[in-house]
ZAMARGU-4260 file (C-alpha; in steps of 0.2 Angstrom, whole numbers, plus 5000, padded with zeros to 4 digits):
<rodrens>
0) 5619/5605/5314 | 5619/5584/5316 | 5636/5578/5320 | 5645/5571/5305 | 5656/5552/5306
5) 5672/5554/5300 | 5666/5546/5281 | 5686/5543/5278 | 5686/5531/5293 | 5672/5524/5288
10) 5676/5519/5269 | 5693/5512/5276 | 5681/5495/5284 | 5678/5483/5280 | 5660/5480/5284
15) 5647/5488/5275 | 5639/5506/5281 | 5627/5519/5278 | 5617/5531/5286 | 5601/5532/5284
20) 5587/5548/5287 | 5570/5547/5294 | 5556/5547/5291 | 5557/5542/5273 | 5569/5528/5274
25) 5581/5536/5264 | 5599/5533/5261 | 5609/5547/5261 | 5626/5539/5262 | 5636/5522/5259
30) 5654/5517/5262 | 5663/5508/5247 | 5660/5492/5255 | 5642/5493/5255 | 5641/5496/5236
35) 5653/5480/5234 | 5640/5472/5243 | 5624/5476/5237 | 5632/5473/5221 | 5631/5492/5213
40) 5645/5500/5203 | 5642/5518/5212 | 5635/5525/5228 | 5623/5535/5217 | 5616/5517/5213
45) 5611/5516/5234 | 5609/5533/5238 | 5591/5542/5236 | 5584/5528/5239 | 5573/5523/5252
50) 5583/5506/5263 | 5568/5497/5263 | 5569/5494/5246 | 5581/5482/5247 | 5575/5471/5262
55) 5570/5453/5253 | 5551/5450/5260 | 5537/5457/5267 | 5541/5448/5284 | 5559/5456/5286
60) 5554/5474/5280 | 5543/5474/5294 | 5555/5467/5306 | 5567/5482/5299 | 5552/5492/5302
65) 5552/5487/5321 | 5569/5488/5324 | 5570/5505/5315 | 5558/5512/5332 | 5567/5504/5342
70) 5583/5512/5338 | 5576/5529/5337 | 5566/5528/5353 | 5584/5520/5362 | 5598/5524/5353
75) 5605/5506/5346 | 5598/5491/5341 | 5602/5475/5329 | 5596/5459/5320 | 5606/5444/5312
80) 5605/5435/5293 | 5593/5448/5288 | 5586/5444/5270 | 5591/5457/5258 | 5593/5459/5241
85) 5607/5465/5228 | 5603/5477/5213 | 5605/5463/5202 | 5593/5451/5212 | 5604/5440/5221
90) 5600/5437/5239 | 5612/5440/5255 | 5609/5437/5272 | 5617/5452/5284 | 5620/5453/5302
95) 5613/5473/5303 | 5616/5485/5317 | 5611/5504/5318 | 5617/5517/5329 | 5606/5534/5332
100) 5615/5548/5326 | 5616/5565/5337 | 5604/5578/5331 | 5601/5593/5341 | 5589/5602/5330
105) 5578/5588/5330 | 5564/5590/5345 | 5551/5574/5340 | 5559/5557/5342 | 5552/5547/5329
110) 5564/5559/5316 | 5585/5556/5314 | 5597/5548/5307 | 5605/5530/5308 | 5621/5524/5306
115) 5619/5506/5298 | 5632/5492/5300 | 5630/5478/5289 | 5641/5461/5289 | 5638/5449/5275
120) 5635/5434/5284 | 5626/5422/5270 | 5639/5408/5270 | 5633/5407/5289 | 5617/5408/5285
125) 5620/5393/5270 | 5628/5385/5284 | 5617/5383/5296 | 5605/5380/5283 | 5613/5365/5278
130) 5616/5359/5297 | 5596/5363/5300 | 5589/5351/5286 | 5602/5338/5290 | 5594/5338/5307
135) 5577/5336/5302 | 5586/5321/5289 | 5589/5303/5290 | 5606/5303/5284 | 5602/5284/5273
140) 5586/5286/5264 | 5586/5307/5264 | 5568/5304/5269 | 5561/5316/5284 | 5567/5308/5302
145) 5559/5307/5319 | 5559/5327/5326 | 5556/5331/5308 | 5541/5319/5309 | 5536/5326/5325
150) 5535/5345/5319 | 5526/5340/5304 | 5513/5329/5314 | 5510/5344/5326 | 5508/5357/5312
155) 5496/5342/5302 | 5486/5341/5317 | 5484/5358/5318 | 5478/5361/5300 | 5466/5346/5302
160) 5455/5355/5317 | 5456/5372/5308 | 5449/5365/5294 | 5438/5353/5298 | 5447/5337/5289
165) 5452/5321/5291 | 5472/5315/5297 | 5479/5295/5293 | 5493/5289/5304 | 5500/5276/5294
170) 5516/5266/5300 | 5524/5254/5288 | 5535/5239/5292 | 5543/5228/5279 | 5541/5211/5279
175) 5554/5199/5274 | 5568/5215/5276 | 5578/5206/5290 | 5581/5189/5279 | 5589/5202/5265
180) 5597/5209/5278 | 5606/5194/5284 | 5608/5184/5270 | 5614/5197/5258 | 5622/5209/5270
185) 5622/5227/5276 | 5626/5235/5260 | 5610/5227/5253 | 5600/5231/5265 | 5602/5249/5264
190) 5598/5248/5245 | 5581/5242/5248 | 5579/5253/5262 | 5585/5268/5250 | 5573/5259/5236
195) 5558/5258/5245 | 5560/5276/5250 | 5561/5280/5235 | 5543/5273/5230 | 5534/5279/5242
200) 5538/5297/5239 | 5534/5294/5220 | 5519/5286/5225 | 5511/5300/5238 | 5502/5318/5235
205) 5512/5334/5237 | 5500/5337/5253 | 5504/5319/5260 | 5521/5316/5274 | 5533/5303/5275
210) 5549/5299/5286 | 5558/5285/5292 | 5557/5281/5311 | 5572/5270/5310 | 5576/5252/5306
215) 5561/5246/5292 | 5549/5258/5298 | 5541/5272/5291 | 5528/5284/5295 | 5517/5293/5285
220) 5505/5308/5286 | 5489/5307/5273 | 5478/5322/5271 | 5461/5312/5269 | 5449/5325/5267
225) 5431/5320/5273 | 5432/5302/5271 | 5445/5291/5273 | 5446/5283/5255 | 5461/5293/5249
230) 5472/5282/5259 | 5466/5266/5255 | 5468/5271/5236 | 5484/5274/5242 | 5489/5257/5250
235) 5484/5249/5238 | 5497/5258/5226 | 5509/5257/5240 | 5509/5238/5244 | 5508/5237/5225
240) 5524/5247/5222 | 5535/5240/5237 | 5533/5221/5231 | 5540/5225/5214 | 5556/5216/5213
245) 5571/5225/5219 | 5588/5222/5211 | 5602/5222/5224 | 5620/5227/5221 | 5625/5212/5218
250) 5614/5209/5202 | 5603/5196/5214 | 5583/5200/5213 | 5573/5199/5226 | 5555/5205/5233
255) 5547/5211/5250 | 5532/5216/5260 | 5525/5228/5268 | 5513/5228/5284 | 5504/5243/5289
260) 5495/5251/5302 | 5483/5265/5300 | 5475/5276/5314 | 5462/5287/5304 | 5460/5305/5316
265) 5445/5317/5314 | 5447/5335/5319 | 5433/5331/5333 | 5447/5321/5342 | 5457/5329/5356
270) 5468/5315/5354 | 5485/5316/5358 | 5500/5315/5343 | 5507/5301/5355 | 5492/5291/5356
275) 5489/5294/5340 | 5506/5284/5335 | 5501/5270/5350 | 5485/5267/5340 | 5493/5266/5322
280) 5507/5254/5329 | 5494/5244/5339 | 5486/5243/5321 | 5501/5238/5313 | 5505/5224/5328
285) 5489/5217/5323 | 5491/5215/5305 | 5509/5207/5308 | 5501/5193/5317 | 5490/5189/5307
290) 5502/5190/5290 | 5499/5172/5285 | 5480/5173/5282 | 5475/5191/5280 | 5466/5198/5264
295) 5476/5214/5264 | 5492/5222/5269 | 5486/5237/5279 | 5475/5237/5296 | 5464/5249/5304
300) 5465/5254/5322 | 5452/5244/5331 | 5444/5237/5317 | 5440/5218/5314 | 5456/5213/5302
305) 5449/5206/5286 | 5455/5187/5281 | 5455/5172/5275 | 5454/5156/5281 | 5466/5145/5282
310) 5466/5126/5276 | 5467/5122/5296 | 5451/5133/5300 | 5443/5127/5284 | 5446/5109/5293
315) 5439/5114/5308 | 5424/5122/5301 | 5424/5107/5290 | 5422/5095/5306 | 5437/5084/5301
320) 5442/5086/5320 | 5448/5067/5327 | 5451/5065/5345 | 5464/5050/5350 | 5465/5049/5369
325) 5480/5043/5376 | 5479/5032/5395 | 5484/5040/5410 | 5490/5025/5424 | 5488/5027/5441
330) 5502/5019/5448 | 5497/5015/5465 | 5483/5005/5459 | 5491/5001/5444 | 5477/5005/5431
335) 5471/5015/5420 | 5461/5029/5428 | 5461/5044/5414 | 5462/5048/5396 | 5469/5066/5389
340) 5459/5070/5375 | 5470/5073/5360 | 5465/5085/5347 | 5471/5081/5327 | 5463/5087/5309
345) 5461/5075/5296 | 5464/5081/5277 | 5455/5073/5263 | 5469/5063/5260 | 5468/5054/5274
350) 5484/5064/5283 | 5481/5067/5303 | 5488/5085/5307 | 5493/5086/5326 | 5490/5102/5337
355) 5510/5107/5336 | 5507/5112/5316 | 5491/5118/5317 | 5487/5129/5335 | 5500/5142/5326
360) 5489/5144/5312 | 5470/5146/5321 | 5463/5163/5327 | 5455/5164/5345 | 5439/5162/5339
365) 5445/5145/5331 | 5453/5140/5347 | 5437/5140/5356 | 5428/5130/5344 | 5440/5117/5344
370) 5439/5115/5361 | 5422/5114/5361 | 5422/5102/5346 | 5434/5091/5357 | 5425/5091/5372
375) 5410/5085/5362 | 5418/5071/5356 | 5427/5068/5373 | 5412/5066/5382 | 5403/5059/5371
380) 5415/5044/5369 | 5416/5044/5390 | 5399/5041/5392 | 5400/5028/5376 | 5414/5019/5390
385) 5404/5022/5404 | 5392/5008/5396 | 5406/4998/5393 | 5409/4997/5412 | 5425/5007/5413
390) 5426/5022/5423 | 5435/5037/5417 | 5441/5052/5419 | 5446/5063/5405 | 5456/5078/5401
395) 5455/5091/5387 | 5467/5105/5384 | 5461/5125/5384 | 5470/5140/5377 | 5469/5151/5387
400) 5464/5164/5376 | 5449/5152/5372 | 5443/5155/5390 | 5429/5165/5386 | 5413/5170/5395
405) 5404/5158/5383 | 5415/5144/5391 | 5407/5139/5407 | 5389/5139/5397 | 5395/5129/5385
410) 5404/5115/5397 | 5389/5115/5408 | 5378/5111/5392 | 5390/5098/5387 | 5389/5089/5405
415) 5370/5089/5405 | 5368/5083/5388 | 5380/5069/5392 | 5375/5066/5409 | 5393/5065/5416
420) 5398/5068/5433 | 5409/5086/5434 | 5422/5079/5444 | 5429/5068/5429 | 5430/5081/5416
425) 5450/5090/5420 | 5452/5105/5410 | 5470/5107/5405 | 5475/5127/5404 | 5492/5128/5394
430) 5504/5135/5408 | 5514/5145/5392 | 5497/5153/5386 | 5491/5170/5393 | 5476/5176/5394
435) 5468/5192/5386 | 5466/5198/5403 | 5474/5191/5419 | 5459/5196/5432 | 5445/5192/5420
440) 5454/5176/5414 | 5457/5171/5433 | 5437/5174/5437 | 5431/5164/5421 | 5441/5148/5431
445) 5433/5150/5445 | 5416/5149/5436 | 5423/5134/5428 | 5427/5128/5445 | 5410/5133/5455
450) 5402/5120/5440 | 5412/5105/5448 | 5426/5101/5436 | 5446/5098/5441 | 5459/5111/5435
455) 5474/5106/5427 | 5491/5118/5425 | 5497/5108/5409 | 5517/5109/5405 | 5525/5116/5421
460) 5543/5124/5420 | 5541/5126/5403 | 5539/5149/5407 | 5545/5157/5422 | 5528/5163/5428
465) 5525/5143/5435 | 5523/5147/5452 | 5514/5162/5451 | 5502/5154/5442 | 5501/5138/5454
470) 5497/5151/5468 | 5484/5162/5461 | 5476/5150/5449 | 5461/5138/5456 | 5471/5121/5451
475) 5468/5103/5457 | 5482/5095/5446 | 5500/5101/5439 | 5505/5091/5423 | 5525/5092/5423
480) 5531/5098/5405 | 5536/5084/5395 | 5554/5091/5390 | 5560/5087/5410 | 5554/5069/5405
485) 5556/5063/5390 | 5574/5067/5389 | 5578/5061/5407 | 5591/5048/5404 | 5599/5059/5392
490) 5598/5072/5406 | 5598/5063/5425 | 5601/5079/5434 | 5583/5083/5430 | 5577/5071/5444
495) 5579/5085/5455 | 5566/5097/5447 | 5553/5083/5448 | 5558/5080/5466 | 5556/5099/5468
500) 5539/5099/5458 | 5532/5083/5466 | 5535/5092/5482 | 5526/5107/5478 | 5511/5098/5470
505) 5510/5086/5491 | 5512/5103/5499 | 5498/5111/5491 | 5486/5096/5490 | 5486/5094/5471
510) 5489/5080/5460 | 5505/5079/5449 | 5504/5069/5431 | 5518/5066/5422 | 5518/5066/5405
515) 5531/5062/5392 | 5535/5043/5401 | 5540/5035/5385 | 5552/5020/5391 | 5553/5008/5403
520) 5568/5016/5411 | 5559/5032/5414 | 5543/5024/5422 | 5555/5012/5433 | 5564/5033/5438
525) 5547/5040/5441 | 5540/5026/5449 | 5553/5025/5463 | 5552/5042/5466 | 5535/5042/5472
530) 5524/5050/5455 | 5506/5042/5455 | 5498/5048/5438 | 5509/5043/5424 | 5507/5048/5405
535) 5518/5042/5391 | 5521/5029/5378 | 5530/5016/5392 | 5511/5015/5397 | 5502/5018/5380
540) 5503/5029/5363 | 5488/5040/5358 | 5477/5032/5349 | 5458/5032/5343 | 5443/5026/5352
545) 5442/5009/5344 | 5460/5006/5348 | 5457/5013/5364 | 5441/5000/5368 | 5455/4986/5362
550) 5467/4993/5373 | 5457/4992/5390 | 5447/4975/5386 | 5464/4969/5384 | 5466/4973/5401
555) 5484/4982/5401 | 5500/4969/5406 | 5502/4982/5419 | 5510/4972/5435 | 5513/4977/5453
560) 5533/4976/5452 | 5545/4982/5466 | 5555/4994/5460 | 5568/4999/5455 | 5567/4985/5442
565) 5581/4995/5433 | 5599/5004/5435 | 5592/5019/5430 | 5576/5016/5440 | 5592/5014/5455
570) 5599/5028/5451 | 5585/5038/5453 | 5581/5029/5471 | 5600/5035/5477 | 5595/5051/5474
575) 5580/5052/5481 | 5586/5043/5495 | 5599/5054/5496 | 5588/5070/5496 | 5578/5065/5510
580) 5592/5060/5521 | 5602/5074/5517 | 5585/5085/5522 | 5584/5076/5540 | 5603/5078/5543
585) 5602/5097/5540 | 5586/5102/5550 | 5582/5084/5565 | 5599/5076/5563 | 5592/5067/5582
590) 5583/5056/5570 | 5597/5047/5563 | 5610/5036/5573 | 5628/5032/5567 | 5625/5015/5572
595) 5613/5012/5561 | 5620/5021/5547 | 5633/5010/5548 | 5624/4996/5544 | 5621/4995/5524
600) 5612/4979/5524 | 5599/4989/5534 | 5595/5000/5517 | 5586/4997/5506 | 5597/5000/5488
605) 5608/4987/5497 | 5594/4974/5491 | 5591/4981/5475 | 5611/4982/5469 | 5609/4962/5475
610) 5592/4961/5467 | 5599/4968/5451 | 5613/4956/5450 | 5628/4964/5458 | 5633/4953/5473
615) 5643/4958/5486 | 5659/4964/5483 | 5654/4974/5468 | 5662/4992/5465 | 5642/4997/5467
620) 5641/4988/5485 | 5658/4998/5490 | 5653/5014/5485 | 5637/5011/5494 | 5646/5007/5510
625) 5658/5023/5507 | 5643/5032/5506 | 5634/5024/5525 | 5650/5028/5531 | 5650/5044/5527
630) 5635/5050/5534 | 5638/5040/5550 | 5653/5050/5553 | 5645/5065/5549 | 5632/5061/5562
635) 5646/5055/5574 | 5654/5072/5572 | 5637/5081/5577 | 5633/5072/5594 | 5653/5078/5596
640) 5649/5096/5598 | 5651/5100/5578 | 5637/5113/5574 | 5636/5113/5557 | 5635/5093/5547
645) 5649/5093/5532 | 5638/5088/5515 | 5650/5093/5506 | 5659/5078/5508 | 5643/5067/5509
650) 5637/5076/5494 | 5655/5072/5484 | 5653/5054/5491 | 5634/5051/5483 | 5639/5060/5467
655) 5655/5046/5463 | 5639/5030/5468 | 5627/5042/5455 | 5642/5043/5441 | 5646/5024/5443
660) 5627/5019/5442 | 5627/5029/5426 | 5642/5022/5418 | 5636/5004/5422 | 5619/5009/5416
665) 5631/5015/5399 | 5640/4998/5398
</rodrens>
């Protein structure tokens, strides 16, 4: 006989139980728990019929099934939030465990009886639910996030090879969502964020994806078929239905764009999902940098990006390039040696644009034909000089980018046609600019350089990669960046960085122009610190070549003058004076003798204060003394057994002559 549970015990739980024969699945008996449960009025409403009945799906009766064999072939076994469903059609989930019962008469283990526990569990199961989608969420916009994103994209994939179909990557950045942001705050932010997500889930198929990544970006998931048209039909409508006006919380309207980047996968691909993402955002990068002139709002992954030219290109293809040159000095020899070449477009109404508004708007390709165009003219306007009797050399600037393999072709072209000598043409590479490739980049110079031309670094210390660039980059000339110059009285200390730079350009052979000299107080600085090739409007403004002509027949008031000539031209002298003396005294201080030293009518700046109109006795001539004084003791203290000189005070000492220069020069 099978041995019986005590049924009493078992009606007093509070759990739901049942025992249950097989083979036949059926239910024999059920505590009143269970009929609560199931949502019966009687055990005669469970009973005779067969459990499986009241499993849910297909899927979970066969995992009942399985479990079922398990329990009979080991004894015990259990499953959580099973899917079942009452007698009146509502749907629980239950944690179930069964128990084989004893049954001695029984010899073939596939038949016997199972005592069921079931625990109603479906406020768990909601629960976790609930915590499960808002994983997969993004908690602003309800949209699909990230992980959910990368689930879907895997199981997209997937479905694409099996099928033999196409797979869009589309990424979507909005344009003009930051200056919302910040002018309108937070709050209206996330209501176009919340607004825009709202449009493009009315806007795409029931087959298509779409999440947010985070920020203004949103990524998409577009079932193209066999071709590749579905999403295009479907940017349209989307950068159509993002830039309808959006009303902000505040009542305010306002409107945005949208850039987009697609990456179109075919089943043949064994790409991988992060590539894949790389591609569309390197799509999207594109596009974004060419917002200003582009035809459409979305790009395709390696594909040329349709657009429209601009009124600058359309200048440039218009040949309404002018080139003004602007005189370099030599200032040793005290004339004019060089020209930069100066690109500017000229607008039907007569308007001169120069490159600072119009470089931002040109593609690559429109940089290399504007340098072409200007070395043209350039050289065309050299040899026109040449007949003229003035000997010349001329500089033209090159982005970087523009330094292409056409390049040296084109320049070796240009010198035949014009019959100049290679050594006077000095290309000019923007030291800020960057090259599409570092090692072909570098290569494509040194082809320029094998066809005999000079090699200009232009605007040095204007990026951090300066030096790097002066040591691996074939160059014969540093041009100093303008800023270091041009603002130099407002900004004395900068004196040292030329110093520094006028250094590094004698220890490695090269030339150093400095640009941006544009008043006689500058020139005087420059001059007494030892700069030969000096560029700026103290020596002559840009100008055109018939100006230019006028200019030189003139021959330029430009007289041999011993400088300093000026207080700011002195200053500059005690400070380089005082770098080099400070550099002897701290590595051959045996070069320098107290006696000496002490003598201040021996130096040099003595003759200028007195040249300059400050006679003996002025607060200049005392500092100057205070200063000689200084050093001689310093060097007095060194032949005395001190190993180490003090410039801290010789240092404090030149800093008080420095500040009393300046506040005279103020006065």
């Amino acid at each position: 006989m099978p041995v019986e549970p005590d049924k009493n015990l078992l009606n007093g739980l509070n759990t739901g139980v049942s025992i249950v024969r097989y083979p036949g699945n059926v239910i024999e008996w059920v505590n009143e728990h269970l009929i609560t449960m199931c949502g019966a009025h009687t055990a005669e409403d469970l009973t005779k019929h067969r459990a499986i009945e009241f499993y849910a799906n297909p899927k979970a009766q066969e995992q009942g099934r399985r479990l079922v064999e398990r329990i009979l072939r080991q004894g015990h076994g259990a499953l959580r939030e099973m899917p079942f469903r009452r007698i009146d059609g509502r749907l629980i989930y239950v944690d179930m465990s069964g128990e084989k019962l004893p049954t001695p008469d029984t010899q073939n283990n596939d038949d016997g009886r199972i005592l069921w526990t079931l625990i109603d569990v479906t406020q768990r199961h909601r629960l976790n639910n609930r915590l499960s989608r808002q994983a997969l969420l993004d908690p602003l916009t309800n949209l699909a996030n990230r992980r959910a994103f990368d689930e879907a994209f895997d199981r997209a994939l997937q479905r694409t090879k099996r099928q033999h179909r196409m797979l869009s990557i589309v990424i979507l950045d909005l344009d003009g969502f930051k200056l919302v942001n910040d002018k309108f705050g937070h709050e209206a932010g996330d209501h176009v964020l919340k607004t825009v997500s709202q449009r493009l889930l009315a806007n795409i198929r029931q087959t298509d994806f779409v999440a947010r990544l985070g920020g203004d970006e949103f990524v998409m998931l577009i079932d193209d078929g066999q071709n590749r048209e579905a999403t295009t039909t479907l940017m349209e409508k989307l950068d159509h239905a993002i830039r309808e006006p959006i009303l902000l919380p505040n009542g305010t309207p306002t409107q945005i764009g949208v850039s987009i980047g697609i990456r179109v996968h075919d089943s043949a691909e064994n790409s991988a999902p992060g590539i894949l993402l790389r591609h569309a955002d390197q799509a999207l990068y594109t596009n974004k940098t060419h917002k200003a002139d582009r035809v459409q709002a979305w790009a395709f992954y390696n594909e040329t990006i349709p657009h429209r030219r601009n009124p600058f290109q359309q200048l440039l293809q218009q040949s309404a390039l002018v080139v003004h040159y602007q005189p370099i000095l030599d200032n040793r020899q005290r004339k004019i040696v060089g020209i930069e070449a100066l690109a500017r477009l000229q607008d039907n109404t007569g308007k001169l644009w120069v490159p600072g508004e119009f470089l931002p708007r040109l593609q690559t390709s429109d940089l290399f034909e504007l340098s072409k165009q200007v070395m043209h003219q350039a050289l065309h306007d050299l040899s026109e000089l040449d007949g003229m009797g003035w000997q010349l050399w001329v500089s033209i600037n090159i982005d970087p980018r523009a330094v292409s393999e056409n390049c040296s072709a084109c320049i070796h072209g240009l010198i035949e046609q014009f019959h100049i000598a290679p050594e006077r043409i000095c290309v000019e590479i923007l030291e800020t600019g960057e090259f599409k490739e570092r090692d072909t980049g570098l290569s494509r110079l040194m082809e320029l350089k094998e066809l005999g031309i000079q090699l200009a670094l232009d605007d040095v210390g204007s990026a951090y990669s300066s030096l790097l660039r002066i040591k691996e980059m074939p160059i014969d000339k540093i041009k100093l960046d303008q800023d270091f110059v041009r603002f130099l009285e407002q900004n004395p200390q900068d004196i040292h960085f030329i110093e520094s730079v006028l250094d590094l350009a004698i220890n490695k052979k090269m030339d150093l122009v400095v640009e941006g000299v544009e008043t006689g107080q500058i020139l005087d600085a420059v001059s007494v610190l030892g700069v030969n090739l000096i560029q700026g409007y103290a020596v002559a403004r840009p100008m055109p070549l018939t100006q230019l002509r006028e200019f030189l027949m003139r021959e330029p008031d430009i007289k041999h003058r011993q400088h300093p000539i000026t207080l700011f031209g002195l200053y500059a002298k005690q400070t380089h004076f005082h770098h080099l003396l400070r550099a002897v005294l701290l590595q051959n201080p045996r070069l320098l003798t107290a006696e000496h030293l002490r003598n201040t009518q021996l130096c040099p700046i003595h003759n200028d204060i007195n040249r300059l109109q400050f006679h003996d006795g002025h607060p200049l001539h005392i500092l100057h003394e205070n200063y000689h004084r200084a050093m001689a003791q310093t060097v007095t203290d060194l032949a005395d057994g001190t190993d180490i000189p003090d410039t801290n005070h010789i240092d404090a000492v030149n800093a008080q002559m420095e500040e009393a220069l300046l506040q005279v020069m103020r006065q």
